[in-house]
C-alpha positions in Angstrom: 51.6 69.0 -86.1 50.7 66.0 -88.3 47.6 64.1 -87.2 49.3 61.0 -86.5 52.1 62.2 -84.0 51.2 62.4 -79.8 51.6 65.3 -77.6 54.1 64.8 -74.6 50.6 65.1 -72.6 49.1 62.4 -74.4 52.0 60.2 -74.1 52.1 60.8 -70.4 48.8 59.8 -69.6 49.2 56.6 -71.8 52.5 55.8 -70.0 50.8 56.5 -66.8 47.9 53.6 -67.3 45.2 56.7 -68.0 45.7 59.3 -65.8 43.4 61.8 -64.8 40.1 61.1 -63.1 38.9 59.1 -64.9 42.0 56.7 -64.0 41.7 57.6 -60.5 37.8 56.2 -60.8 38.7 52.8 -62.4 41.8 51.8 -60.5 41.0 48.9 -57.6 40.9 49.7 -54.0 44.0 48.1 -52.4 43.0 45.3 -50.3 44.2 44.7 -47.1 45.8 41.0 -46.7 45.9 39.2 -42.9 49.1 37.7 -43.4 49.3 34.5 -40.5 52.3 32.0 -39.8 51.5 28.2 -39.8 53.8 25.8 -38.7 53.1 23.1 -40.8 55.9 20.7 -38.5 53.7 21.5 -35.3 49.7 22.0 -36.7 46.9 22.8 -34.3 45.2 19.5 -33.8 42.3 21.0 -31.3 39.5 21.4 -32.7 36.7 24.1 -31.4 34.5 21.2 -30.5 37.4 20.0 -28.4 38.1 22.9 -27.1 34.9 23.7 -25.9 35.2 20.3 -24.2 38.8 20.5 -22.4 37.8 24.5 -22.0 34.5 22.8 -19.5 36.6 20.1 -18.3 39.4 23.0 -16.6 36.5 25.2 -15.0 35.4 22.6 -13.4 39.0 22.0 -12.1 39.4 25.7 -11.4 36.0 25.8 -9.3 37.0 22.5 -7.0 40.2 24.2 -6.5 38.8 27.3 -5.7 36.1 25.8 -3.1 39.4 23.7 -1.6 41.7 26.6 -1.2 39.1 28.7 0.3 39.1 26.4 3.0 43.0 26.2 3.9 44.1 30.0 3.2 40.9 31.5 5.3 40.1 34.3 2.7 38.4 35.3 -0.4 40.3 34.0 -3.5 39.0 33.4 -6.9 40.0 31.1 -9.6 39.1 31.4 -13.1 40.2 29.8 -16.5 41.9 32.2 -18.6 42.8 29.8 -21.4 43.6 26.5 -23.4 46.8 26.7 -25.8 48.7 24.4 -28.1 52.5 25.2 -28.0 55.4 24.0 -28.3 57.1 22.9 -24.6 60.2 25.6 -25.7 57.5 28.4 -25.9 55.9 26.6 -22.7 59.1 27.3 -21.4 59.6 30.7 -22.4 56.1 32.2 -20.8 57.3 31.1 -17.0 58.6 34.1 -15.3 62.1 34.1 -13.6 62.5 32.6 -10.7 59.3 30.4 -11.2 57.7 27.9 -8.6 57.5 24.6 -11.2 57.1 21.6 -10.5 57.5 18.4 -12.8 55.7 14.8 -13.3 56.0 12.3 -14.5 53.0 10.5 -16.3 53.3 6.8 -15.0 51.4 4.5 -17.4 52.8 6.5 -20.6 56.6 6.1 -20.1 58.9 8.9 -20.9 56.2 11.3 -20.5 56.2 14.4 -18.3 54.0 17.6 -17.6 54.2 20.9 -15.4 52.4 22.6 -12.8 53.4 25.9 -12.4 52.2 27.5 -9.3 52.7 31.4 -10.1 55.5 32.8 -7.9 52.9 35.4 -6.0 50.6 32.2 -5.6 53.1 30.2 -3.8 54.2 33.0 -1.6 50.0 33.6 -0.3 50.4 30.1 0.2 53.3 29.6 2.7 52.5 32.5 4.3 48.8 31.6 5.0 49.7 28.0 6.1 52.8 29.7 8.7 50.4 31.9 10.4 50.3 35.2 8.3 47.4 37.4 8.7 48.7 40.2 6.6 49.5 40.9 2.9 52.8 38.4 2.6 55.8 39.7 0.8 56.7 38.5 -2.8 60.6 38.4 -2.8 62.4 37.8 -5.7 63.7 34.4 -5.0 63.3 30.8 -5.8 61.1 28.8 -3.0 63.7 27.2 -0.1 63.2 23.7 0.2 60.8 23.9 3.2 58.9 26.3 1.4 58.6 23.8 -1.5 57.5 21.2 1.1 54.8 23.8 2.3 53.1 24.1 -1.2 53.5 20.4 -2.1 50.3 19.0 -0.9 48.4 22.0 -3.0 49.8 20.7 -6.2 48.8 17.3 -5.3 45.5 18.5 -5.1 46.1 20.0 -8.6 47.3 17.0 -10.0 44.5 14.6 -8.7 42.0 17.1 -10.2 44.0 16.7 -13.6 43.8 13.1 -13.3 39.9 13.3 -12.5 39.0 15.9 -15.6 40.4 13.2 -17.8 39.3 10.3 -16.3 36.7 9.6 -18.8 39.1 10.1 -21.8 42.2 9.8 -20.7 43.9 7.8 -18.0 46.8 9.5 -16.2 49.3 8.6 -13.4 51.0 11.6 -12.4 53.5 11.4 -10.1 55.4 14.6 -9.2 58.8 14.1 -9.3 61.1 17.7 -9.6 61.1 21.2 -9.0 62.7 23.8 -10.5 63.2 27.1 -10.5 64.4 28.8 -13.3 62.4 28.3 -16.8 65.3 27.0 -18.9 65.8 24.2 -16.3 62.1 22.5 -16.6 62.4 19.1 -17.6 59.6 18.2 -20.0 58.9 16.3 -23.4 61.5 17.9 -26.1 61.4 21.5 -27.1 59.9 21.1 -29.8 56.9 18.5 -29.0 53.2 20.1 -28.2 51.9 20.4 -25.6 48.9 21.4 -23.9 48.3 24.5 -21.6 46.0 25.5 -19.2 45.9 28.9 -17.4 44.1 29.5 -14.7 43.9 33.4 -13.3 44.3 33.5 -9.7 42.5 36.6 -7.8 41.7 37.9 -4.6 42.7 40.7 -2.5 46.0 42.6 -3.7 47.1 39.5 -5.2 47.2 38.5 -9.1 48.9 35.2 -10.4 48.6 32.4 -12.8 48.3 28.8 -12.1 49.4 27.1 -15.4 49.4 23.2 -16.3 51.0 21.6 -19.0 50.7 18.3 -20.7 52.2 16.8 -23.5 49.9 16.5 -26.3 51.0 12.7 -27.6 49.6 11.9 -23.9 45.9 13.3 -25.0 46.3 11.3 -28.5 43.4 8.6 -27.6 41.0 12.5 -26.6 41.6 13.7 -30.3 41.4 10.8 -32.3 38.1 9.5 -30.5 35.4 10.6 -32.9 32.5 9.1 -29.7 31.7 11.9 -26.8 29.9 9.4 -25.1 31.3 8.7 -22.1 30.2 5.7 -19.2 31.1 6.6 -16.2 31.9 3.9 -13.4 29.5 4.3 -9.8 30.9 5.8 -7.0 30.4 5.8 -4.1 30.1 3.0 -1.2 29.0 -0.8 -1.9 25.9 0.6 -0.1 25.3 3.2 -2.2 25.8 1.3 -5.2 23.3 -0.9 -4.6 20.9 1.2 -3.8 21.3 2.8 -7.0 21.4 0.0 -8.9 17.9 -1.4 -7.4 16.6 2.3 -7.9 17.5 1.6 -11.5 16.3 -1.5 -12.1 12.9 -0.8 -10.4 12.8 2.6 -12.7 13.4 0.5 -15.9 10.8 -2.3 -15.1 8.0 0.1 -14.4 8.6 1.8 -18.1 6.3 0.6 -20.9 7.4 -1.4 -23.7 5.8 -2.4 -26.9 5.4 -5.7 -27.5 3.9 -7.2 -31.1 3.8 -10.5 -32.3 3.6 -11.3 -36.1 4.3 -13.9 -38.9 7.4 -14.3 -40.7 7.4 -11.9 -43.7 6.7 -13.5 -47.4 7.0 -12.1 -50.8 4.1 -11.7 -53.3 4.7 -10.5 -56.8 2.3 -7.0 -57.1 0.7 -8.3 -60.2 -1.2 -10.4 -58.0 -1.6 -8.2 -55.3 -3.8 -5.9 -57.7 -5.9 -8.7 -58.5 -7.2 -9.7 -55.4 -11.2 -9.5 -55.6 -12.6 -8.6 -51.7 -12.9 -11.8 -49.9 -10.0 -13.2 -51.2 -8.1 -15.7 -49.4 -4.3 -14.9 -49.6 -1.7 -18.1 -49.7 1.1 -17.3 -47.5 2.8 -20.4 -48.1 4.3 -20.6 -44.2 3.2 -23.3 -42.2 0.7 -23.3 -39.1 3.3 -24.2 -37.1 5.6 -22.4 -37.8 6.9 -19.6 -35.0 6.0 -15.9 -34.7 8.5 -13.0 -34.8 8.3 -11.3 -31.2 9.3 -7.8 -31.7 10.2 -5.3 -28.5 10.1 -1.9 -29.5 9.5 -2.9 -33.8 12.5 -4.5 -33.6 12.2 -8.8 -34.1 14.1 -10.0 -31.1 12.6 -13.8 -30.3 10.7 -16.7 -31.6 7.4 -17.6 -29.9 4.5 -19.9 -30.0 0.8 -18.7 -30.0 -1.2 -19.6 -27.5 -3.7 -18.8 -24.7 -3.7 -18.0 -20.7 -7.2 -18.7 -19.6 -8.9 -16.0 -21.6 -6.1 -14.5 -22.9 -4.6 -14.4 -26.5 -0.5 -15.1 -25.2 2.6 -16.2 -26.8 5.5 -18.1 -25.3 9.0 -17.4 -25.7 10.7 -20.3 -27.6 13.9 -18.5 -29.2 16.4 -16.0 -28.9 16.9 -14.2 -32.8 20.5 -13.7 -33.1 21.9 -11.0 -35.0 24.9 -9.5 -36.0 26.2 -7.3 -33.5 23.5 -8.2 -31.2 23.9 -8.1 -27.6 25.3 -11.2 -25.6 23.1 -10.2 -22.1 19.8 -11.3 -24.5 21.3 -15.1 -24.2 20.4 -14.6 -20.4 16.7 -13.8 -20.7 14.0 -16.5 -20.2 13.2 -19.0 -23.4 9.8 -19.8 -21.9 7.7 -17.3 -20.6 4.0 -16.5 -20.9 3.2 -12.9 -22.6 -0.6 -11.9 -21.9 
């Protein structure tokens, strides 16, 4: 065989990228790829900082709601946040079970808005038969709620909905007013189909019984929440007039027993450094500002007034001439004293 030709085995293993062990040694591992669908017309918009946020904000609703139920049913029942989605109201739709116990609102001060509270069908049915007497395990049947049975459950989910409206208080305003029930998924009137929304599901336990207490709220409702970049919050007092002003004087006394520093000091003045360096000890340093001119009170480092040396018996004091305005500076400042004695 001439020395230039190729043997059928030689060709092979070209053909086959190498074969062999050697092939088998230097080929790449296949790597497995997480493949995940994004909807780029409906994005996630909730951020885990948020989250965290409206996560707190729902146990806090699910633990006043457990303490208030408690109280009416007469028996050990536990509530506890399961989760907070974004989806689509269609998909909302889609995860209520058939026949469920919905009922609709409308959000007042945002026109054209609505929401759902869905009660969970064994929920309702603990409920009426707790509040008509029952003692026993009550019977789940397959059925929507009568209309007296609705009536029976209707002051629970204005509970519900006053708890919504109080976890958003401090970012978002809300005026629900519940307005429809229905029964059947595909009837639930809501924002469109495609619009997201906001869920909360709550698990609801206790003896024999399992649910799901789930409330949804359009997302173009929490708009003001996600776009806010400031957590701070100030909260408005509550409480009676009685009550507020004894908190208010309890706050005022607080804040005038706390020490402040106080400095006085002469307007700044430039100097070039050249001469700085050349001052001999004992020098006598030219300012340039007048003797009468005022001194910058600051409260805190921070120049805040114009004063006037001066003494109180013994004592080195200034008085209080001027208010220095700034940019941005607080109006309430206007209201202070312009002549008062500092010791």
């Amino acid at each position: 065989m001439p020395a230039d030709t190729l043997s059928q085995n030689e060709i092979d293993a070209i053909l086959g990228g190498g074969g062999g062990a050697s092939a088998a040694r230097t080929s790449p591992a296949p790597r497995d790829v997480h493949e995940e669908v994004y909807d780029f017309r409906r994005p996630h918009r909730i951020s885990k900082d948020r989250l965290r946020t409206i996560e707190a904000m729902y146990e806090r609703l699910a633990k006043q709601l457990e303490a208030w139920l408690i109280g009416r049913v007469r028996r050990q029942i536990e509530l506890k946040l399961q989760s907070v989605e974004q989806y689509s109201f269609g998909e909302f739709t889609l995860s209520l079970s058939t026949p469920c116990a919905s009922f609709g609102f409308d959000i007042a001060n945002n026109e054209g808005q609505k929401g759902v509270i869905d009660m969970g069908h064994e929920l309702a049915y603990l409920l009426i038969d707790r509040f008509f007497g029952g003692d026993s395990q009550p019977a789940t049947p397959r059925r929507a709620l009568s209309p007296i049975e609705r009536l029976a459950i209707r002051g629970v989910v204005d509970r519900v909905a006053s708890l919504v409206t109080e976890i958003w208080q401090d970012h978002v305003p809300l005026d629900l007013e519940l307005t429809t029930f229905e029964s059947f998924p595909e009837m639930v009137q809501g924002v469109n189909r495609e619009d997201p929304v906001l869920v909360a599901n709550i698990d609801v336990s206790g003896d024999q019984l399992h649910s799901l207490l789930i409330i949804c709220l359009p997302l173009s409702v929490l708009e003001k929440f996600f776009a806010s970049g400031d957590q701070r919050r100030v909260k408005e007092m509550t409480g009676s007039p009685a009550e507020r002003r004894a908190t208010r004087e309890l706050t005022e006394a607080s804040l005038r027993t706390m020490h402040v520093d106080v400095s006085a000091r002469l307007p700044a003045f430039t100097i070039r450094m050249r001469q700085l360096l050349s001052l001999p000890p004992g020098s006598v340093l030219t300012t340039g500002v007048p003797t009468d001119t005022p001194l910058e009170l600051l409260i805190g480092g921070r120049a805040r007034y114009l004063a006037t040396p001066g003494r109180v018996g013994q004592r080195v004091a200034v008085r209080v001439a001027d208010v220095i305005r700034t940019p941005g500076a607080a109006d309430s400042a206007d209201a202070l004293p312009s002549s008062v004695s500092h010791s």
